[in-house]
Structures are given as structure tokens and as C-alpha cells.
GUKOL-264335 format. One record per residue (C-alpha): residue number from 1; y, z, x. Coordinates in Angstrom, 2 decimals. Layout:
residues N
SITE    nr         Y         Z         X
SITE   NUM         Y         Z         X
...
end
This chain:
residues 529
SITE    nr         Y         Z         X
SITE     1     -0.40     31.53    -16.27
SITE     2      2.01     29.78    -14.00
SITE     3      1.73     26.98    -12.31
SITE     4      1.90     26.11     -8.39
SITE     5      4.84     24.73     -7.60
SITE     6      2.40     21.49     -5.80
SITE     7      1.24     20.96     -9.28
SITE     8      3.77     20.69    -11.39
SITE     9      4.24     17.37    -13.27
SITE    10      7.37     15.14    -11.42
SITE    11      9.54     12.78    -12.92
SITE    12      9.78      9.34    -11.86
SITE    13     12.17      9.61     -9.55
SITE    14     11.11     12.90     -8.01
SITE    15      7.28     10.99     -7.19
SITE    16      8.47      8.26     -6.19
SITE    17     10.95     10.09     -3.58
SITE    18      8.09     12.14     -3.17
SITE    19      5.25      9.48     -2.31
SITE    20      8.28      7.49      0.35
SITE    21      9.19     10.39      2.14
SITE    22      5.04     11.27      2.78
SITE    23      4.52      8.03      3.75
SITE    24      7.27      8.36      5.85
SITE    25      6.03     10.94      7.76
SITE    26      2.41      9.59      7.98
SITE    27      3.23      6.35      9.39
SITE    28      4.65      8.64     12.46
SITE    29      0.97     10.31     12.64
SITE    30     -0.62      6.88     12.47
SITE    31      1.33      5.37     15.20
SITE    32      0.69      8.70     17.69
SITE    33     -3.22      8.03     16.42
SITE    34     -2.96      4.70     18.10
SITE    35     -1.80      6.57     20.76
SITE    36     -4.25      8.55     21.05
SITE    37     -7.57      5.90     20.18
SITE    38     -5.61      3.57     23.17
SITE    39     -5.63      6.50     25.41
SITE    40     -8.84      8.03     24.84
SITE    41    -11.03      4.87     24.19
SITE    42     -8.83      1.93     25.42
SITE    43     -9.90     -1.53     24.79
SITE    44    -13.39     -0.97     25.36
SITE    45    -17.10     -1.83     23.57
SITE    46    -17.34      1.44     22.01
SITE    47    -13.65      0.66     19.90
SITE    48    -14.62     -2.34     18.73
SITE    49    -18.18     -1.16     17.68
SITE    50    -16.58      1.92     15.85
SITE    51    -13.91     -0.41     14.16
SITE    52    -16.44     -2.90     13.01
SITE    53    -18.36      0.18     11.64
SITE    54    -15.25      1.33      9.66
SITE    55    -14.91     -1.65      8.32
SITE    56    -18.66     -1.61      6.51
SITE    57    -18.42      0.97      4.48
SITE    58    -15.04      0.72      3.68
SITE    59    -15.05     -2.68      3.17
SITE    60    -17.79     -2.57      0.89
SITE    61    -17.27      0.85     -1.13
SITE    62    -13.51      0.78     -0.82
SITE    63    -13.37     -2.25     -3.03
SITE    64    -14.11      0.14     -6.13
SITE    65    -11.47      3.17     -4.98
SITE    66     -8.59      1.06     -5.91
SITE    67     -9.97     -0.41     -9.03
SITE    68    -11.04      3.48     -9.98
SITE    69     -6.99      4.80     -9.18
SITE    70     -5.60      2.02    -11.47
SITE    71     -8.10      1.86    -14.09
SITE    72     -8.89      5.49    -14.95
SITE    73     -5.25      6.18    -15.40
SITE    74     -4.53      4.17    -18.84
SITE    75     -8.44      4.80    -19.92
SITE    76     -7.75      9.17    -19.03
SITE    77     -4.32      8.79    -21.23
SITE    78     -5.96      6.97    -24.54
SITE    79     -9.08      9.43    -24.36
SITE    80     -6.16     12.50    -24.51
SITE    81     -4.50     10.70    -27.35
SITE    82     -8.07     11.64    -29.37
SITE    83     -8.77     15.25    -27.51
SITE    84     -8.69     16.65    -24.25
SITE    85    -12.20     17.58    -24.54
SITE    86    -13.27     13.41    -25.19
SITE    87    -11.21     12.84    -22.53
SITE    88    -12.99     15.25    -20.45
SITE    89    -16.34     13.94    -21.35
SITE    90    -15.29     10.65    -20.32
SITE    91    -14.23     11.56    -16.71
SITE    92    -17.49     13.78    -16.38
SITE    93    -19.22     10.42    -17.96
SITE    94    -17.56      8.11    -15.28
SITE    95    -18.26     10.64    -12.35
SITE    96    -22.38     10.96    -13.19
SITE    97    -22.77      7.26    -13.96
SITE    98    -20.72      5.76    -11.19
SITE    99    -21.63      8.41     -8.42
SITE   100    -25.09      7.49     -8.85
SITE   101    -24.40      4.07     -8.43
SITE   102    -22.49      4.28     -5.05
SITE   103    -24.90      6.81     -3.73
SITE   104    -27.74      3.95     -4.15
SITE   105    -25.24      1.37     -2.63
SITE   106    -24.47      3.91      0.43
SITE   107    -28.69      4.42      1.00
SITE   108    -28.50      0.14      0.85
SITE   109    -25.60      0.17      3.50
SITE   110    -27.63      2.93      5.51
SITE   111    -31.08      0.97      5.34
SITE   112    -29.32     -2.23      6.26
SITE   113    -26.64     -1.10      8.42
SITE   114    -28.36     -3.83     11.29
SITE   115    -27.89     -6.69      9.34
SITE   116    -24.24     -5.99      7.93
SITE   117    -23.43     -5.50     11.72
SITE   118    -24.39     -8.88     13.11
SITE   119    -22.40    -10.25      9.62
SITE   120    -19.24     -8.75     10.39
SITE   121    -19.69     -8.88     14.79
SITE   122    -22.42    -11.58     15.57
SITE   123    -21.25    -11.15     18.96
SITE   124    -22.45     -7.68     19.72
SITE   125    -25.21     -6.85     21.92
SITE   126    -26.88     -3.86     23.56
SITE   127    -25.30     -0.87     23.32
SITE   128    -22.40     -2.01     21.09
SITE   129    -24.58     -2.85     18.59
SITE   130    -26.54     -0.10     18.54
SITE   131    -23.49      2.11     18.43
SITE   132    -21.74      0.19     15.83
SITE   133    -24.95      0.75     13.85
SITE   134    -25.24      4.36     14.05
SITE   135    -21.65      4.77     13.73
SITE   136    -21.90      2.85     10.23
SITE   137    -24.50      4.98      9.15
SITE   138    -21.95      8.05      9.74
SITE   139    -18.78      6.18      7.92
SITE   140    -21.14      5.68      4.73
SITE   141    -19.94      9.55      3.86
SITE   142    -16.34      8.80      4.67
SITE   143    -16.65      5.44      2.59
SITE   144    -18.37      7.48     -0.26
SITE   145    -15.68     10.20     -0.68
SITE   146    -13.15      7.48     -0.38
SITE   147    -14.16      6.12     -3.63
SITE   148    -14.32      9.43     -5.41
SITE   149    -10.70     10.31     -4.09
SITE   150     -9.32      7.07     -5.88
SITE   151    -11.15      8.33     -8.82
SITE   152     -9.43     11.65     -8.47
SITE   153     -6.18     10.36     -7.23
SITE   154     -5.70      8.60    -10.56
SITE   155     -6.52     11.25    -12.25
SITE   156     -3.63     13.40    -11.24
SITE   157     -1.60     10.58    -11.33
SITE   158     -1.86     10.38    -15.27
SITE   159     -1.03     14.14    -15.52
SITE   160      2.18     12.66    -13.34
SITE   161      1.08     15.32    -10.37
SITE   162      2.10     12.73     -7.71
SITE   163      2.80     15.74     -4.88
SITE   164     -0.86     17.31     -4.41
SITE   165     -2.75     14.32     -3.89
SITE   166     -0.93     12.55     -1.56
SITE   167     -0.03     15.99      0.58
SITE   168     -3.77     16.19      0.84
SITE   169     -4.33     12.56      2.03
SITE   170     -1.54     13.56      4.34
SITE   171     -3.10     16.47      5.83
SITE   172     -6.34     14.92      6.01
SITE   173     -4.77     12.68      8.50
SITE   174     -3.36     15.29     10.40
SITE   175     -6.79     16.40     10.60
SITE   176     -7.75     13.20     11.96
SITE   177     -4.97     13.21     14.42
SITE   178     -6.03     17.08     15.92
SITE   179     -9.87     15.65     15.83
SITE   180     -8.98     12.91     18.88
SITE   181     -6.78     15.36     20.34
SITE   182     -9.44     18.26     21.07
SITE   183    -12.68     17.05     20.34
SITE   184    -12.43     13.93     22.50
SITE   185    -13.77     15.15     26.01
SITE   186    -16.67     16.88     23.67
SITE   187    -17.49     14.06     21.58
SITE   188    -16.49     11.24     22.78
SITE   189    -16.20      8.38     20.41
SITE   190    -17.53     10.55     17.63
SITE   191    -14.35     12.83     17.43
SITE   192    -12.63      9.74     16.09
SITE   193    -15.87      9.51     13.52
SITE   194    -16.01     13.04     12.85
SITE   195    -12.17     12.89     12.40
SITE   196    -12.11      9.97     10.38
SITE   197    -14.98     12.00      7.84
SITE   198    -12.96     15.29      7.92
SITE   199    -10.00     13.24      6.49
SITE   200    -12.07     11.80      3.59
SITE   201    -14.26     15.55      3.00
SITE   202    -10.98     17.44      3.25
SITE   203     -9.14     15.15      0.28
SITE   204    -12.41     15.07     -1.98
SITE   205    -13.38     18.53     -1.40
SITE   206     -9.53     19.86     -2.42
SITE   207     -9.09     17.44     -5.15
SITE   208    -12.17     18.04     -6.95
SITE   209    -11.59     21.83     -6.48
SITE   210     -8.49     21.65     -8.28
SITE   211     -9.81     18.99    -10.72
SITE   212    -12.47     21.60    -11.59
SITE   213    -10.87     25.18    -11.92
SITE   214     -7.44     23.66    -13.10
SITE   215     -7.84     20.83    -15.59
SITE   216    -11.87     22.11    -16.42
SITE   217    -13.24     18.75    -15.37
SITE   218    -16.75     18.00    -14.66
SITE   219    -18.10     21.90    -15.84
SITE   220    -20.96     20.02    -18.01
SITE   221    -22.63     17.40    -16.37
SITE   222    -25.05     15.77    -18.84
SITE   223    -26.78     12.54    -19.24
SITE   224    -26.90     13.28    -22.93
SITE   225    -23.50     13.50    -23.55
SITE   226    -22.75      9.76    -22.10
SITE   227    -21.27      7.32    -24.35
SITE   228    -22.62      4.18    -22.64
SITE   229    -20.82      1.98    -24.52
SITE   230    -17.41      4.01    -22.91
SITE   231    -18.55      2.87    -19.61
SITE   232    -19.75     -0.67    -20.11
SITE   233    -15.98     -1.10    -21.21
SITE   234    -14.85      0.55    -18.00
SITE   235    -17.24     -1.05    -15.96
SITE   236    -16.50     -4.80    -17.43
SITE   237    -12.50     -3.82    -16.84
SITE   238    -13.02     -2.68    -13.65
SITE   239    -15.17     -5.56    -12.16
SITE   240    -12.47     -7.72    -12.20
SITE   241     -9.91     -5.26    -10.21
SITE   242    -12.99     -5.32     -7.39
SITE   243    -13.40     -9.48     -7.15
SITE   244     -9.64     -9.55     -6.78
SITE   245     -9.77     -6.62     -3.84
SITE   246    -12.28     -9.31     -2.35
SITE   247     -9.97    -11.66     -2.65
SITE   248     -7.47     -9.90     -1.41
SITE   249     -9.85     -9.11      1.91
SITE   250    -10.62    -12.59      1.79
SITE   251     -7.12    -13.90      1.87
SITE   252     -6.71    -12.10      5.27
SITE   253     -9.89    -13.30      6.68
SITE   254     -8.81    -16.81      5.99
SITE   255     -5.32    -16.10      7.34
SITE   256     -7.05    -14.93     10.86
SITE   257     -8.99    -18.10     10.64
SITE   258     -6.73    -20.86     10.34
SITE   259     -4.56    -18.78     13.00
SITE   260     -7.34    -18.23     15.59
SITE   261     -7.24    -22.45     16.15
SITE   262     -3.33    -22.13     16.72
SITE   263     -1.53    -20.99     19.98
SITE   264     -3.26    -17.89     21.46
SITE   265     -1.01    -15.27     20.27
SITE   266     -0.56    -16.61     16.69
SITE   267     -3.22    -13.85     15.17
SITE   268     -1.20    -11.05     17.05
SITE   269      2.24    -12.28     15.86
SITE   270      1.10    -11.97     12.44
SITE   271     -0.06     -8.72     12.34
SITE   272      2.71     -7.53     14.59
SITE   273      5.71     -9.08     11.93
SITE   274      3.64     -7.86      8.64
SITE   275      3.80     -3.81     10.40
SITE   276      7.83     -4.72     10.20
SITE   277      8.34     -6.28      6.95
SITE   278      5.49     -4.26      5.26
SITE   279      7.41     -1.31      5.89
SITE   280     10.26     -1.35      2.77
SITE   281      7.03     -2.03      1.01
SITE   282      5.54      1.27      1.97
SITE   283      8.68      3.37      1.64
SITE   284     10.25      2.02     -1.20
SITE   285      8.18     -0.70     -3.27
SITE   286      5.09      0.94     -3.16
SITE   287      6.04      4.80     -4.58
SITE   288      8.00      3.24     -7.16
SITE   289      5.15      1.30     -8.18
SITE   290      2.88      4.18     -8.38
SITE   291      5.41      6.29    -10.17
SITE   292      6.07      4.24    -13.33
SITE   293      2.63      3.07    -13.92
SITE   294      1.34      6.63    -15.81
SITE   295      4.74      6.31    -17.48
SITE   296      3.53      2.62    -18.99
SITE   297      0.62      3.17    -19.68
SITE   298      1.53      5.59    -21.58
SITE   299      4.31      3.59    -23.73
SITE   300      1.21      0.52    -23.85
SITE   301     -0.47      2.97    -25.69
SITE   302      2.37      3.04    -28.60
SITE   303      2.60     -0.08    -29.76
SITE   304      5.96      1.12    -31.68
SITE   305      7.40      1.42    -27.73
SITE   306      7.69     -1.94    -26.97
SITE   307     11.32     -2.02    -26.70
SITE   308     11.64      1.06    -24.91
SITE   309      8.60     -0.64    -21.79
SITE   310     10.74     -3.83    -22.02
SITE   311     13.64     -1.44    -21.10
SITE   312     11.82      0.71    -18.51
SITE   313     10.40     -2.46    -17.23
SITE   314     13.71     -4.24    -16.83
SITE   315     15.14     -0.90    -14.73
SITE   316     12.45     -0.37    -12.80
SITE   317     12.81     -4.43    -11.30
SITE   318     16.49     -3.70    -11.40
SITE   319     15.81     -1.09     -8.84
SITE   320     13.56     -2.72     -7.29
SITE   321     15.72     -6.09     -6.13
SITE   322     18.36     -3.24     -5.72
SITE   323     16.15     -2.09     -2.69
SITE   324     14.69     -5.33     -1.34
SITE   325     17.48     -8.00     -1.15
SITE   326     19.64     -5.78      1.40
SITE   327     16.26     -4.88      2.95
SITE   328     15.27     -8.58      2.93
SITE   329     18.85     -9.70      4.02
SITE   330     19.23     -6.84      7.01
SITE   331     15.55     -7.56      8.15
SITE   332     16.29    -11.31      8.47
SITE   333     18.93    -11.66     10.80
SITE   334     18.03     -8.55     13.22
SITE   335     14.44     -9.64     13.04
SITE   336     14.15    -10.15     16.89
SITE   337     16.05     -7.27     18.05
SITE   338     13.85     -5.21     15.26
SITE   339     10.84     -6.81     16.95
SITE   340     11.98     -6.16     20.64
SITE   341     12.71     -2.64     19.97
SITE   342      9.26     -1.94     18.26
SITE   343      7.23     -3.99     20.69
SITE   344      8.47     -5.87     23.56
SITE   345      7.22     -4.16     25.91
SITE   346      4.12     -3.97     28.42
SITE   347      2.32     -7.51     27.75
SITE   348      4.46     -8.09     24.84
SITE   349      6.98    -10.62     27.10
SITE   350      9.89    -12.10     25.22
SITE   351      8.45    -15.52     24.28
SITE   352      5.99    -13.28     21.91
SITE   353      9.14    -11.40     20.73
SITE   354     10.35    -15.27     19.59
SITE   355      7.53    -16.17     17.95
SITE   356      6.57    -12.75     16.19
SITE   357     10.53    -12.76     14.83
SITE   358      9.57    -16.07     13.61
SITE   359      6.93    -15.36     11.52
SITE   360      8.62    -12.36     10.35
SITE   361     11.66    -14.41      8.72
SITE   362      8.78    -16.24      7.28
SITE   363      7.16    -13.54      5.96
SITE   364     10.83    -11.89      4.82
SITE   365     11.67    -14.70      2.41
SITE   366      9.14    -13.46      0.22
SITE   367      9.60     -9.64      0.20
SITE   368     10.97     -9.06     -3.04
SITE   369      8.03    -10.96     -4.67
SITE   370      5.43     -8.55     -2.61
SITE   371      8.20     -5.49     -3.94
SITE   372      7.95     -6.66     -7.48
SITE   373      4.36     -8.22     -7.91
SITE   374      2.57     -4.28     -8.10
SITE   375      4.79     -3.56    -10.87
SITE   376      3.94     -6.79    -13.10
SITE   377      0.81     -6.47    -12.13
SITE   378      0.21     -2.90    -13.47
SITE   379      2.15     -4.02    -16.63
SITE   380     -1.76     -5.79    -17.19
SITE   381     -3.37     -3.05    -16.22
SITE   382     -1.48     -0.62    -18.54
SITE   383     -2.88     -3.06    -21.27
SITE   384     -5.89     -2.76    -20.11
SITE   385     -6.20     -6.51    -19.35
SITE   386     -7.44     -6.94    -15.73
SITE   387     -8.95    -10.16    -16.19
SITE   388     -5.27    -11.99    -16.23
SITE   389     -4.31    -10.44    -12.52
SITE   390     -7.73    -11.80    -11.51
SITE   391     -7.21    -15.25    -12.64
SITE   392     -3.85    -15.35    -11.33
SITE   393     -4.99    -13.87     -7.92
SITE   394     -8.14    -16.89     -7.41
SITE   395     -5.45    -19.28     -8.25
SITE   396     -3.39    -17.90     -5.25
SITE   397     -6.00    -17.49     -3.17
SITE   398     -6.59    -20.87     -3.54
SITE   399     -3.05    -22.36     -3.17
SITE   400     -2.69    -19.56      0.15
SITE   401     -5.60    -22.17      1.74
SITE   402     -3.77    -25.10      1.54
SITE   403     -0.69    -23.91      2.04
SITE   404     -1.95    -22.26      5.47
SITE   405     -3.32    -25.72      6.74
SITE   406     -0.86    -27.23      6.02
SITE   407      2.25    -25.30      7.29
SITE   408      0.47    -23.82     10.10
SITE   409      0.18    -27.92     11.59
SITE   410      3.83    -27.65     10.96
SITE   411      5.72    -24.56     11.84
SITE   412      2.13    -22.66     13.98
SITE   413      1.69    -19.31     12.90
SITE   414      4.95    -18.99     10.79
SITE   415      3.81    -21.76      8.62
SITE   416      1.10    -18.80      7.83
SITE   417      3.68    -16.56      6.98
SITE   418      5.72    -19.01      4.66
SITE   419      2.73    -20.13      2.91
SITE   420      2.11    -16.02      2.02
SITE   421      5.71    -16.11      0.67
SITE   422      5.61    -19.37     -0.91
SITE   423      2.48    -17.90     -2.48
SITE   424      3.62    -14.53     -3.64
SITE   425      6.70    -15.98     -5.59
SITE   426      4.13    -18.19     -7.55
SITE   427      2.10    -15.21     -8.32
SITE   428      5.58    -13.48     -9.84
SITE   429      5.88    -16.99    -11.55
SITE   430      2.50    -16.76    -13.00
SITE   431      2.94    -13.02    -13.57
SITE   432      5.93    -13.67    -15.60
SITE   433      4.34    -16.62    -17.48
SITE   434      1.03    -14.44    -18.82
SITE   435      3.28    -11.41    -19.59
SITE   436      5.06    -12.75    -21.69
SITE   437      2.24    -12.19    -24.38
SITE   438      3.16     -8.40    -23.94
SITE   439      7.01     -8.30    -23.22
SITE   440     10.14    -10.16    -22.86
SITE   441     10.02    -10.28    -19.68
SITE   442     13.57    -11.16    -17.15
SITE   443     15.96    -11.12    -19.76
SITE   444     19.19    -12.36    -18.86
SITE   445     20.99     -8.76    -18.23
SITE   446     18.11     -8.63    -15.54
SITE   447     19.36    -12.20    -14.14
SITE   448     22.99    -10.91    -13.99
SITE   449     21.74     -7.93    -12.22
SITE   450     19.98     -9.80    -10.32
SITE   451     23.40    -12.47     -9.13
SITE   452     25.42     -9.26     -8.64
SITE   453     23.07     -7.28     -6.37
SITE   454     23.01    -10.61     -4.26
SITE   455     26.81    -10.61     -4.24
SITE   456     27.16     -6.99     -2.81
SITE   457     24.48     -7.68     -0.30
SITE   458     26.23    -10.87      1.51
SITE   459     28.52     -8.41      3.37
SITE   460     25.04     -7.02      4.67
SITE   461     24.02    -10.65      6.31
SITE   462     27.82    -11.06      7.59
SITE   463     28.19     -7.85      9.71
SITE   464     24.37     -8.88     11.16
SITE   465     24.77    -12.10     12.26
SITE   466     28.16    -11.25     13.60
SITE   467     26.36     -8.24     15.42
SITE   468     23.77    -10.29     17.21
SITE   469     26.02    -10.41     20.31
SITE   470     26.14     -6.59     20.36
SITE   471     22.21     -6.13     20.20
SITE   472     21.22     -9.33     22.79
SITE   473     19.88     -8.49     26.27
SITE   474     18.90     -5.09     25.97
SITE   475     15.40     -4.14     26.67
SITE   476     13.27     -1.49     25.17
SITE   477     10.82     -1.06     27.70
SITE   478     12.81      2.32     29.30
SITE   479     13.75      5.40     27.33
SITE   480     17.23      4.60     27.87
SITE   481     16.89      0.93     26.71
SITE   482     14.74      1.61     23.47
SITE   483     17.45      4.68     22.68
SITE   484     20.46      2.58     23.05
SITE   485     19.00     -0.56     21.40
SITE   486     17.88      1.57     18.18
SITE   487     21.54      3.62     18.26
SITE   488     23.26      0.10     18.14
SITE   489     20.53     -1.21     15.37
SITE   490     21.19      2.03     13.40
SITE   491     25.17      1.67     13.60
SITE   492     25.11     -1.89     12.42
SITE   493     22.93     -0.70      9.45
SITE   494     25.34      2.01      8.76
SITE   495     27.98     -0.19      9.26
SITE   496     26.77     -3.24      6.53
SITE   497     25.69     -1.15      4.46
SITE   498     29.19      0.36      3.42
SITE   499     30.59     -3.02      1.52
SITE   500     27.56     -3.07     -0.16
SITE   501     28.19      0.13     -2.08
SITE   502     31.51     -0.56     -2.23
SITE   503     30.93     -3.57     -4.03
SITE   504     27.80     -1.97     -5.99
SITE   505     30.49      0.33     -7.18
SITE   506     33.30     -2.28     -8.42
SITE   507     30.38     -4.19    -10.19
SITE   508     28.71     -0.88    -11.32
SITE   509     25.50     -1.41    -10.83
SITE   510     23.14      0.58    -12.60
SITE   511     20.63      1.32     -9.74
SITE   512     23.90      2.06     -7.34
SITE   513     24.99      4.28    -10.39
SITE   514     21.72      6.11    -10.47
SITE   515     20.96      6.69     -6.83
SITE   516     24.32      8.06     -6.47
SITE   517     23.92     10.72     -9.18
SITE   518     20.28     11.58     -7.98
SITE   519     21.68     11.75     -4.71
SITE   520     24.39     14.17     -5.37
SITE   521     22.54     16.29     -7.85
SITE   522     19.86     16.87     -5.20
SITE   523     22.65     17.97     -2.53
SITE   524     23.85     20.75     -5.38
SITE   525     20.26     22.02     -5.16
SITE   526     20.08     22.21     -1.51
SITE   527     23.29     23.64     -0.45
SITE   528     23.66     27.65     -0.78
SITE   529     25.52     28.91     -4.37
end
């Protein structure tokens, strides 16, 4: 029988290219959902009740959906090792036990949906609250499927079918979008809920479908056949992976804190500078990440591979400073005319364009340890150890505290953001430490990969900071000013980025090397025989 074209296996390369150029495109439908929510709903009660409601349930049940994507993947792969059939048992095992278990924590959030309201919004009254309650008992089902969709997600991630589930999670957003669009004069507030459900449905609904009639999952659902001692394993791996999404949630809460006694503004600036430097991390940090972890987990498994991970490992942080220090270079010195031609515009007045560029180079000096730290980190998990990543993550959490007070008495709201970098390259300190018990890890032809990609990317900071001139003064609050002040951003990007393959090519880079080949093999394909 053949198979669809969406669910054939990829390579590395082809998921990860396939997960950046998705998220690509989604971040464009997120951004026109903004548009829409600020349109339809504006600044009102009823958006802040249904985004405290979103927050419950997601908060709460989408603590386990991550844990479930990362964890099932290495646990899937070692039950196929045995049999496809034990590994099948296993997912049908984990699907029966666990589903219960978040179906009795979803009737919990439903019964006290009140109570987890004034928690999260003590400051709601009247009709807010009631609508943020009722809304929260809706989101339960979107929170619920959430989890399952990790589940799955992971899943087809181990078979390496990287294209089907995130198309789905793509066009469950676009479902989402065309929700606000025509059901908003109908429904009101609830087309964003009912949107916001579809998305979740749609994605659980598809997945599972395929799960079931292609790779014969969950046909015999028994109690009987559960090997309880499987899923007290699972479950004591995967507890750690949801204390250090809590601390992950609780890391931003205290970040929010410490900045809500600074300068009013300071909260804003930070989330305004981490939607600019978070997005290499989306496009190119994040895919690759996803990509190579079915690919280690698998060599984990074969203990005679340990060479051959230490080598994969190695070229897969190769390509990853490859991508970050130009990104990291280029993003620092055009980070305020990157953040006027994003923002400034409206209430956003210049002196916030200073301070959110401000915290962004903060935040910038640390984007190759937020590139790399995913990777390491799933290096644990493809050993099944997720109790080191937790460890290392309260002792961050910790430091991240005192950092923020601090820094923040010191440099305001950038002293946030340095603290957050400061932080993240002692996690990749700590990573490296622990790992060590695995892999070598940063061997030296790493370090002089490392000193040469540095080398080619100078050029890069040169022909910005020489640039600034060109890119000064021009507003972004017209068409015609936003056009000609990303044409000009663009052409100095084009324009630094040309000695830096030059010079990746005259220190033949491996990454350079690679892209280039991938690059031109992919144009063959494309253009006409």
C-alpha cells in the first residue's frame, strides 16, 4: 500500500526545514489573530476574563503535554526494539491510564473553576468573573485535547513523521483565525472560545484518526492488558519534566513581579524584546531541536553508538552556533531600528523604543545558550534521565531570583533581561557538567568551530554598526515609512551577510558546507528537467 506523501518519514534536515518554514507561516496567522481579538474585543473586561480562563486549563493540564511529547518518544522507540505489538500495548496502556487521570483533573478544574479564578485574577468582579468562570469551564476541553495532542505529537515524531502533525496544528489555527472572523457578530466572545476548541478538536480528532487506521494504535483498549509497573516508570520519569514546566511558568511569574515595582513600562518592554529575539529561536533553534531528538534517542538506545551521538551531537551544536552568532550579532546592533519597525507606533513613543532595544541586547547576549540548551537538554531525556534537567532547572530558577533583584536596581528592566542570559549560559554550564556522564561533550574541534564561526560573523557587526546612520530617523508608523525602513533593514542583512559566507567558505565550515549543498540540491528538485 503506498503511503501519503504527508506521512512519509523525513530526514533531519527535511523536518527541521519543515517545522521553520510552518512556524513561519503561523506566526503571520498569530499576529493577524491579534488583529482580530484587538479589533473585535479591544481592551475590555470580557478579554481579560477569557485570557485568565485560557490560562486555567492550560496552565494546569498543559504542564503534562510537553512532558508526554518528550517522554513517549525514547519510551515508543525501546518498546519497538522488543515488538511493535509491546510497543503498541504500551501507548494503548499510557492512553487508558493517563486519560482517566486528566479527565478527573478536568471535572476538579470544572467543579472549582470559582476558586482557581480569584487565584489567578483576585481583582475580578461581577460580570468578569462570572464570565471568566464559565469561559474556564469551556477551555477544560481545549486544555484536555491539548494534552492528548502532545501525546500524539510525540508519537509521530518517533516514526520521524514531523510534516502531519505540525500541518494539523497549523490548520487548526487557521481555524481559529476564520472562527473570530465570521462568528464574531454571532457569538461574541465565544467565537474566540469556540475557535480556540476547534483548534485543539481538529488536531486530536486528525491525529488520533491517523494514529488508529495507520499505525493500529489503541484498537484494544483493556485494563487487563496494563503492565502497571510500565507506567509507574513513565509516570516517575515524567513527573519531573512537569515540576520543571512549573518552574518554567514560575520563572515568568517572578520576572513580571520584580518588573511590575520598576518604571511603568518595564513589564511591556520585556515581553515586547523576547517576541524579537525569541524569533531565531522559533525558526531555527527550535525545529532543529525537535528534529534530532527521535534520531538520539534512538542511538541512546545502542549503547555501541556512543561515538556516532558524540558525533551527531557535536554537528548538530555546530549548526546550531552556525545559526545564532550572526543572528545574535545582526540582532544586536539593529536592535532599535528592529524594534521601531515592529512596534513604534500608536502609544509605543520612542522613549519605549529605547528602553525595549535595551532589554533586547540584554536578552541577545544569551541567545545561543536558549538555541543550544533544548538540545543538551534532550540529550537527558534520550537517556531517559529527567531528574538531572530538573535539578539543574530549580538551581536556575533560583539564581534567575537573585539575579533579577539585583540587576533590575541596577540597569531597570534590562537588568531582567541580563539576569535571563546570565542564567541560561549557567544552565549550558551545568548541562555540560552532568553530561558528561553520557558523552564527551565540546570537544575541541567543536571549540575551533566555534572561534571560526565568530571570525566570519565580525563582518556581520561591522556593516551594522556602520549602517545605523542609514536606518536613523525613519518612522514606521505610515505604510511608506514601515516599507522603506524594512527595505533598508533587509538590504543591510543582505549586504553583511555576504563576507560571512565568503569567509565560511575560505575556512570551510562544515555547517556553511552543508547548507550550501542542501540548498542547491533542493533548487535541482524545484526547477523544471
Amino acid at each position: 500500500m503506498r503511503i501519503p506523501a504527508f506521512l512519509k518519514k523525513q530526514t533531519i534536515t527535511q523536518a527541521a526545514l519543515i517545522i521553520a518554514v510552518i512556524s513561519f507561516i503561523s506566526k503571520f496567522f498569530g499576529f493577524f489573530r491579534e488583529v482580530l481579538v484587538a479589533k473585535y474585543f479591544g481592551a475590555t473586561g470580557q478579554t481579560d476574563a477569557f485570557l485568565v480562563a485560557l490560562i486555567i486549563p492550560l496552565s494546569i493540564l498543559g504542564l503534562f503535554s510537553g512532558g508526554f511529547n518528550t517522554l513517549v518518544i525514547p519510551f515508543y522507540l525501546e518498546k519497538k526494539t522488543q515488538s511493535q505489538e509491546t510497543a503498541r500495548r504500551f501507548v494503548n496502556s499510557v492512553f487508558m491510564v493517563w486519560g482517566v487521570l486528566f479527565i478527573f483533573l478536568s471535572i476538579l478544574i470544572f467543579i472549582f473553576a470559582p476558586a482557581c479564578v480569584r487565584i489567578i485574577a483576585y481583582g475580578f468582579k461581577g460580570e468578569t468573573f462570572n464570565l471568566a468562570v464559565t469561559l474556564t469551564r469551556y477551555l477544560i476541553i481545549s486544555g484536555l485535547f491539548t494534552v492528548f495532542v502532545g501525546l500524539f505529537t510525540g508519537l509521530f515524531q518517533a516514526e520521524k513523521q514531523f510534516f502531519f502533525p505540525i500541518f494539523v496544528t497549523f490548520l487548526g489555527n487557521v481555524g481559529l483565525v476564520l472562527s473570530l472572523f465570521f462568528l464574531h457578530r454571532y457569538l461574541g466572545i465565544h467565537s474566540w472560545t469556540s475557535g480556540q476548541i476547534f483548534n485543539a478538536a481538529f488536531a486530536f480528532f486528525a491525529m488520533l484518526s491517523v494514529l488508529y487506521w495507520r499505525h493500529k494504535l489503541f484498537h484494544s483498549l483493556s485494563y487487563s492488558q496494563i503492565d502497571w509497573s510500565e507506567i509507574k516508570k513513565f509516570a516517575f520519569l515524567l513527573l519531573p519534566l512537569v515540576i520543571s514546566g512549573g518552574l518554567s511558568i514560575l520563572n515568568q511569574i517572578v520576572d513580571k513581579t520584580i518588573a511590575s515595582g520598576l518604571d511603568a513600562g518595564s513589564i511591556a518592554a520585556l515581553n515586547f524584546a523576547t517576541r524579537v529575539w525569541s524569533i531565531p529561536i522559533s525558526l531555527l533553534a527550535t525545529p532543529i531541536a525537535t528534529a534530532v531528538f527521535p534520531t538520539f534517542s534512538e542511538l541512546a538506545l545502542n549503547g555501541t553508538s556512543k561515538k556516532e551521538y558524540e558525533s551527531r551531537l557535536d554537528r548538530t551544536l555546530s549548526y546550531m552556533f552556525y545559526l545564532t552568532i550572526p543572528s545574535t550579532i545582526f540582532l544586536f546592533f539593529l536592535s532599535k531600528p528592529l524594534v521601531r519597525l515592529f512596534f513604534e507606533r500608536g502609544a509605543f513613543d520612542s522613549e519605549a523604543t529605547d528602553l525595549t532595544s535595551f532589554v533586547l541586547k540584554m536578552y541577545i547576549l544569551g541567545l545561543f545558550a536558549h538555541a543550544i540548551s533544548p538540545i543538551l537538554a534532550r540529550a537527558f531525556y534520550s537517556f531517559k534521565n529527567t531528574k538531572t534537567p530538573l535539578i539543574i532547572s530549580a538551581i536556575c530558577v533560583s539564581l534567575n531570583i537573585v539575579l533579577n533583584i539585583l540587576l533590575s536596581r541596577l540597569l531597570g528592566a534590562a537588568g531582567i533581561a541580563l539576569a535571563t542570559s546570565i542564567v541560561m549560559m549557567v544552565n549550558i554550564a551545568l548541562y555540560r557538567r552532568f553530561l558528561r556522564r553520557y558523552l564527551t561533550t565540546f570537544r575541541a574541534e567543536l571549540g575551533a568551530d566555534i572561534f571560526r564561526i565568530i571570525i566570519s560573523s565580525l563582518p556581520i557587526g561591522l556593516v551594522c554598526y556602520f549602517s545605523l546612520p542609514f536606518l536613523n530617523n525613519i518612522s514606521a508608523d505610515s505604510i511608506a515609512g514601515f516599507t522603506s525602513l524594512a527595505i533598508r533593514i533587509s538590504a543591510v542583512g543582505l549586504i553583511s551577510i555576504i563576507p560571512f559566507f565568503l569567509l565560511s567558505r575560505l575556512f570551510r565550515l562544515e555547517p556553511y558546507l552543508f547548507f550550501k549543498s542542501y540548498t542547491l540540491n533542493l533548487v535541482k528538485k524545484l526547477l523544471p528537467e
